[in-house]
Residue, then its C-alpha position, 0 to 999 in steps of 0.5 A: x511522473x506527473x508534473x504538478x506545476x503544468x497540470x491542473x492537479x496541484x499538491x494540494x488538491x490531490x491532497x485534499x481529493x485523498x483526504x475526501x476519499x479517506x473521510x467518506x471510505x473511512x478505511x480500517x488499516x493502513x499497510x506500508x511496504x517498504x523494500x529492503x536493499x536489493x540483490x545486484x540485478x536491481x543496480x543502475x548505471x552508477x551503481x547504485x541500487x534502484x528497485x522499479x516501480x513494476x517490480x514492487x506493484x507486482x510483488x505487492x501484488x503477489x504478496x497481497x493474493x497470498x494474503x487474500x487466499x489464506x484469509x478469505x479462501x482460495x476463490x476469494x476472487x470469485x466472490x469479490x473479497x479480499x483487501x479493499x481500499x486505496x493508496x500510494x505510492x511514492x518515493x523514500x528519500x533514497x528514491x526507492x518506491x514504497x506502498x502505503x495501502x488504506x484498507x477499507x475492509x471491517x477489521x475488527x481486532x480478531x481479524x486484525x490480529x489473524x490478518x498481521x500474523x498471515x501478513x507477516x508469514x507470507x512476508x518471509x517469502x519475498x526478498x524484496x520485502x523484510x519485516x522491519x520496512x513492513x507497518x500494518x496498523x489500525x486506523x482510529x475511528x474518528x472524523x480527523x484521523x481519516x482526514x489525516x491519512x487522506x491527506x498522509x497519502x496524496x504527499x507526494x505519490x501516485x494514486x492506487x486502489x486495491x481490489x480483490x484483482x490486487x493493487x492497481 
């Protein structure tokens, strides 16, 4: 974890390097993912239950190339498509690590609709992840909302890209 206080980076300038980011990307659709209370093999010492930051990054990464397959075609990653973008990821008040992901692709509203619906099938294979911790929704297409979200998602988190290899 990144010591903001002793490095050169502070809050507010990440802040405003992902709302510059988001402004000059102008990404389509912002997708959340949140993990629901784990099995017992993800409790700590104390007891209480605590998911790693590996095991989330690598099931996203599991879901995203699931996502990618069915919309853009098997070898999506031989011909550099599938979801692009940027994110985060942070920590809920429960200390439980959580994604949000710009995605910068063109999403006009069949494909959105194709991509919420394959989202939320592939969704159903993975126990980390349920439904009602899952958001993908459109991102308005003026100046403000991008600064809004840049700024949304450099709060409190580490910096992410997504390419077709996944969420790096």
């Amino acid at each position: 974890m990144i010591n903001y206080e002793t490095t050169a980076f502070t809050r507010e300038a990440l802040k405003r390097g992902m709302s510059r980011l988001a402004f000059d990307t102008k990404p389509t659709a912002l997708l959340t993912l949140t993990v629901q209370e784990p099995r017992i093999r993800y409790r700590n010492d104390d007891g209480r239950w605590l998911v790693p930051d590996r095991t989330l990054m690598k099931k996203a990464n599991n879901l995203l190339h699931f996502i990618n397959s069915d919309l853009f075609g098997s070898k999506y990653q031989d011909k550099n498509k599938g979801f692009k973008g940027f994110g985060c990821i942070e920590k809920q008040a429960n200390h439980q690590p959580h994604l949000h992901l710009a995605i910068t692709n063109p999403m006009p509203p069949k494909f959105y609709l194709k991509a919420k619906k394959v989202l939320f099938k592939k969704l159903k294979k993975f126990s980390l992840f349920h439904e009602s911790g899952t958001d993908f929704r459109l991102i308005g297409g003026d100046d403000a909302d991008y600064w809004r979200i840049g700024d949304y998602l450099g709060k409190d988190g580490r910096l992410l890209t997504i390419g077709p290899a996944g969420v790096y």
